[in-house]
C-alpha positions in Angstrom: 44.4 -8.9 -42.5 47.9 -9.2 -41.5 49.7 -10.0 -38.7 52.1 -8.3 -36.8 55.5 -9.8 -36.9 56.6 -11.6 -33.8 58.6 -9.7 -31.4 56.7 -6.4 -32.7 54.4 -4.4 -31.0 51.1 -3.1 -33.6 51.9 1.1 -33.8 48.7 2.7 -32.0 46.1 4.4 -34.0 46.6 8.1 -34.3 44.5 10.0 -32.6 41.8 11.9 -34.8 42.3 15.9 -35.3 41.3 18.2 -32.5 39.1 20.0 -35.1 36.4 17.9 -35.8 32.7 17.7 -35.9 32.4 16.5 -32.2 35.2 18.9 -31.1 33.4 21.7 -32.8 30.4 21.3 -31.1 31.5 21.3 -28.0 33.2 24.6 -29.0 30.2 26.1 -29.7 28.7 25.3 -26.4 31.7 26.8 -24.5 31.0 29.5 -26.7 27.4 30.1 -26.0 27.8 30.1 -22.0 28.5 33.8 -22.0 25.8 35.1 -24.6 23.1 33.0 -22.9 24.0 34.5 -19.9 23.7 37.8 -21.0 20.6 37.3 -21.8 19.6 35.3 -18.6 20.3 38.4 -16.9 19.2 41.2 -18.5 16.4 43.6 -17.1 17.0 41.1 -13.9 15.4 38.7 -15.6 11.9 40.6 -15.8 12.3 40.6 -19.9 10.1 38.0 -21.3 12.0 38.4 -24.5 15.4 38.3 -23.4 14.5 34.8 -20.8 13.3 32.9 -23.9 15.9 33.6 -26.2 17.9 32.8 -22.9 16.2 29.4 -22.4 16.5 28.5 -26.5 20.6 29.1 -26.0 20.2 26.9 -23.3 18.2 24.6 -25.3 21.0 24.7 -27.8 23.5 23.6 -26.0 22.0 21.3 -24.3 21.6 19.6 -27.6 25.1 19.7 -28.1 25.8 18.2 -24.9 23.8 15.3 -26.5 25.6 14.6 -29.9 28.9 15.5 -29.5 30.1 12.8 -27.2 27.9 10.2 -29.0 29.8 11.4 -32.7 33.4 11.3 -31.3 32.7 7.4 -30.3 30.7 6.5 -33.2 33.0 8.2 -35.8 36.4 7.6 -34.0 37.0 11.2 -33.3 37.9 10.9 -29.5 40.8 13.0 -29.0 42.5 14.6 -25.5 41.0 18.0 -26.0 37.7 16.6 -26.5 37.8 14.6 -23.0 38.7 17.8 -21.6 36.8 20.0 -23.3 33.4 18.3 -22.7 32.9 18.3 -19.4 34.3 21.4 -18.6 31.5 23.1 -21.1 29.1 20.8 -19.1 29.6 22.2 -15.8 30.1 25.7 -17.3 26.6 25.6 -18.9 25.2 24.1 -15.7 27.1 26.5 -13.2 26.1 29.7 -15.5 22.3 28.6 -15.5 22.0 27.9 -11.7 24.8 30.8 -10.7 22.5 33.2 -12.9 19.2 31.6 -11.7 20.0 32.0 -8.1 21.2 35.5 -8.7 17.8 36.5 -10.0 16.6 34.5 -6.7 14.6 31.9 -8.8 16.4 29.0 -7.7 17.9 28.7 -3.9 21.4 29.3 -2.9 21.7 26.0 -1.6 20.4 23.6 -4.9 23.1 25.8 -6.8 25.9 24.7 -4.4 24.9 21.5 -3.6 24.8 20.5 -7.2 27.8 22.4 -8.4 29.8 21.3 -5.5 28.8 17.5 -6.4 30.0 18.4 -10.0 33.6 19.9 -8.9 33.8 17.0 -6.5 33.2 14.4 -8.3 35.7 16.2 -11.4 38.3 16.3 -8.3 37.5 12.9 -8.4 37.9 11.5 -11.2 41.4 12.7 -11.7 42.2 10.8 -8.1 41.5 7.8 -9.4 42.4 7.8 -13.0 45.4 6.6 -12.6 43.6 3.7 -11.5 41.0 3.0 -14.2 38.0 5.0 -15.6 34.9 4.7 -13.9 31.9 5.1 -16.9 29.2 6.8 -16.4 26.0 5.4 -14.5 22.1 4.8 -16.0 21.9 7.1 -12.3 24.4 9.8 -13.5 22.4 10.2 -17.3 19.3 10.5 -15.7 20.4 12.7 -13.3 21.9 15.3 -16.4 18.4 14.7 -18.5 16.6 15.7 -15.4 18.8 18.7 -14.1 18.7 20.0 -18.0 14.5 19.6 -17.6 14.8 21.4 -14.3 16.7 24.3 -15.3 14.8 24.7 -18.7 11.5 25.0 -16.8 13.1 27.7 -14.6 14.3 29.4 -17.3 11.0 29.4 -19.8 9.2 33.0 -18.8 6.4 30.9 -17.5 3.5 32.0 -15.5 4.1 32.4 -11.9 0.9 30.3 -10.9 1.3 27.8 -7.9 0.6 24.6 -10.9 3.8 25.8 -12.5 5.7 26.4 -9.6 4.8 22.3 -8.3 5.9 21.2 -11.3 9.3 23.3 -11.5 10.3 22.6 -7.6 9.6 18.7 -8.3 11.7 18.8 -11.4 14.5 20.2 -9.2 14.0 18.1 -6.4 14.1 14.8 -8.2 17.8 16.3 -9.6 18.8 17.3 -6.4 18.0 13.5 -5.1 19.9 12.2 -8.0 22.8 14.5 -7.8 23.1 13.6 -4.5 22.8 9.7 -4.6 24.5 9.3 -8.4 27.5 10.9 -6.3 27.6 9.0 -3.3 27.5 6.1 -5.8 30.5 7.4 -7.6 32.4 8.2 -4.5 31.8 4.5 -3.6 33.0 2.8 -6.7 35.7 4.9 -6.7 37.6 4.1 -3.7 36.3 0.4 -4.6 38.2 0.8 -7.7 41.3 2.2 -6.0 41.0 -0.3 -3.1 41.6 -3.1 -5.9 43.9 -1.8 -7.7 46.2 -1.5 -4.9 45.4 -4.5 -3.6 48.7 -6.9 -4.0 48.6 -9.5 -6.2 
């Protein structure tokens, strides 16, 4: 390997193209926020038909959620769209299921914007203190996506309306609703932590 001459800096890596694998899938989840709500709300949601193939969309891109982020780190394909990109098809797929869920008055008023205003919060957030340092993501904030995805797929499987299911729905929901709330609290706090010491003279 060879060095780098004294007195010169080593040129940064280019960044990888914006249309790659990781960036594509992400696409494709932007993509199928519209059609899986179309189906979410068609016949008001009475259709057993149209809710499944609305729950399998929403299966599908939950998937992607799941590999595209992991492929752009193992395969060097991070690029500036796809930081963007990503979490704004996150909380579109999120805000279009519990928006459309709450509509059909499955899922409370409140649990939608508690959640979604946690999400846009915590976005808000982030760009605060970026200039600061990047705070990664929590063991808390994971588990708190796996389990709102769990929630939101059990409200969106046509499902029979027995008080067995129901238990097991509203728990789902109310462990993410815990999680969103204390995963942000937690963020809010390292935040200004991180912000506090960076500004901290030296």
């Amino acid at each position: 390997m060879s060095a780098v001459p004294a007195g010169e800096q080593a040129s940064p890596l280019p960044e990888a193209p914006i249309l790659n694998l990781a960036n594509v899938l992400t696409g494709v989840r932007i993509l199928i926020v519209p059609f899986f709500l179309a189906a979410l709300l068609t016949s008001d949601g009475t259709d057993v038909t149209w809710r499944f193939i609305a729950a399998v969309l929403f299966a599908v891109a939950a998937i992607t959620d799941r590999f595209d982020g992991e492929i752009a780190r193992r395969r060097g394909l991070v690029t500036s769209f796809g930081k963007i990109a990503d979490p704004i098809a996150d909380k579109a797929l999120m805000g279009a299921a519990l928006i459309g869920l709450s509509l059909l008055g499955i899922v409370y008023w409140w649990v939608t914007v508690l959640i979604l205003g946690r999400e846009i919060g915590i976005t808000l957030m982030r760009f605060w203190v970026l200039r600061f340092g990047v705070i990664p993501a929590s063991r808390g904030g994971k588990l708190k996506t796996l389990v709102q995805t769990f929630a939101i797929g059990l409200y969106l499987l046509p499902l029979p309306e027995v008080s067995s299911v129901e238990i097991v729905r509203w728990t789902f929901m109310a462990v993410a609703v815990v999680l969103t709330v204390g995963t942000g609290v937690d963020y809010v706090a390292r935040a200004l932590r991180l912000r506090r010491t960076a500004v901290r003279p030296h």
